[in-house]
N, C-alpha and C positions, 0 to 999 in steps of 0.2 A: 401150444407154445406161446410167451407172452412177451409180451415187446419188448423187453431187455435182453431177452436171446435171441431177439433179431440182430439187436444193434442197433436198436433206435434209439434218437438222444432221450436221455432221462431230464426231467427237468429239478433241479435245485431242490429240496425240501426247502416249505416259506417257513420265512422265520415273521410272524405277526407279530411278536412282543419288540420285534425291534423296531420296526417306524412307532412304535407308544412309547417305547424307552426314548427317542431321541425329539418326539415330540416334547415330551416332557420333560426334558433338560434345556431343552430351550426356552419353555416359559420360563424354568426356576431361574435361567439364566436371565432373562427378563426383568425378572420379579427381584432379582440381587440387586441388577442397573438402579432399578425403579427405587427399590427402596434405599440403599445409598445415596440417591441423588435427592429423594426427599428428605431424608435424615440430614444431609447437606443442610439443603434450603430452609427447613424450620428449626433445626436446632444449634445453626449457626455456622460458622468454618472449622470445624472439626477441631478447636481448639482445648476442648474440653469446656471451657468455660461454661457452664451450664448449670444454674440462670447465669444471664450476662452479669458482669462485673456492672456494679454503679457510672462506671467510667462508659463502658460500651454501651451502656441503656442509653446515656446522653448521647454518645457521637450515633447514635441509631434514630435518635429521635428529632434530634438538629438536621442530619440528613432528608428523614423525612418530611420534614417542618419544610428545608431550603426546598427542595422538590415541591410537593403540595403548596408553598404557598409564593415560589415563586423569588426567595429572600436575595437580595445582596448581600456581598461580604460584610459590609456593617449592617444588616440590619440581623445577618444571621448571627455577628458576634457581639451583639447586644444584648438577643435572644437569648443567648449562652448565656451571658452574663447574668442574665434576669433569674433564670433557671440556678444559673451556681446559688445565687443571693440567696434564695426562697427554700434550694435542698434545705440547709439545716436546719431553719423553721419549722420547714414540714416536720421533719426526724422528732423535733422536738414537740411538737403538738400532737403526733402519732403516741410518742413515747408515754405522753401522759395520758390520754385516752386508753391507752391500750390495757390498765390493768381494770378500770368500768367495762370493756368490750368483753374482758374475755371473764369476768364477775354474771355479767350477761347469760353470755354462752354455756359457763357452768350450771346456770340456775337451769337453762333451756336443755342443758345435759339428762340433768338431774329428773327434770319432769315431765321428760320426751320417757326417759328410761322405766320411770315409775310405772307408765302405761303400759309398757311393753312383757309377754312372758318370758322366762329366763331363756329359751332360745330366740330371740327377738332381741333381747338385751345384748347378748354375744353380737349377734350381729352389728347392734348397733354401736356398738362401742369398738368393731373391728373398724366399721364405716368411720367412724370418729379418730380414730387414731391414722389412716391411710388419708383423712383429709389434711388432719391437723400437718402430716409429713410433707403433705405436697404443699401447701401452704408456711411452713419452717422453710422448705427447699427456695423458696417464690423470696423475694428480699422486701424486709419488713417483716417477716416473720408471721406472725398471727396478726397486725396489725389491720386484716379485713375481713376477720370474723373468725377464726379457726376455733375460737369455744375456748380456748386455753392458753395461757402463754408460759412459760418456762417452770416459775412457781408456782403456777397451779397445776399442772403436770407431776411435778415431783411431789407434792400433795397429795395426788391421786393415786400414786403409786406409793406411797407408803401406807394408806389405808389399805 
């Protein structure tokens, strides 16, 4: 006779996958917080804006600047002012530099690519276009090296 036809208590069938299952909802739940809150932190207030607008680069960088170095209200609104003067300058010394850099970048395209065998080339020219993106994405465009700027892009693809 065996011990359930005594009447002795039976104990529960274990269920082992269950403390794994709820372990593991609770990292992922974790891992949601974690990453939300970083996603936060570097890529802004969730306002989509992403890259910051020219307008938020400066109030990010004046905040920084008052912080770090300390500013008063006039010396932090002088600072601005110095920085507004100077933006379109830059814009405008960029702009013309910019078709030399990326005349540059083409040639260094061209004779990185020559070296390379045709699957080496695929890759390098994947590499090249997923930079050139993130750098279009970044404001100023290709204006710090991207290999290409708009013109020579649509060049490249009509060959």
């Amino acid at each position: 006779m065996d011990e359930t036809e005594m009447g002795a208590p039976v104990a529960p069938p274990r269920k082992p996958w269950l403390k794994g299952f709820l372990l593991g909802s609770a990292i992922l739940a974790c891992g949601i917080v974690i990453g939300a809150a970083a996603t936060y932190r570097f890529l802004g207030d969730g306002s989509g804006d992403f890259p910051p607008s020219p307008e938020k680069r400066h109030e990010a960088i004046m905040k920084r600047l008052r912080h770090e170095l300390n500013l008063s209200d006039e010396q932090a609104q002088r600072v601005s002012e110095i920085f507004n003067r100077k933006h379109e300058k830059m814009e405008m010394i960029r702009a013309k530099v910019e078709p030399e850099v990326s005349s540059l970048m083409d040639e260094v395209r061209a004779e990185v690519g020559g070296l390379l065998h045709p699957d080496q080339q695929v890759l390098w020219e994947k590499h090249l276009t997923e930079m050139r993106a993130r750098m279009h994405a970044r404001p100023h465009g290709a204006a710090s090296g991207t290999g290409s700027s708009p013109e020579t892009e649509s060049k490249q693809e009509a060959k």
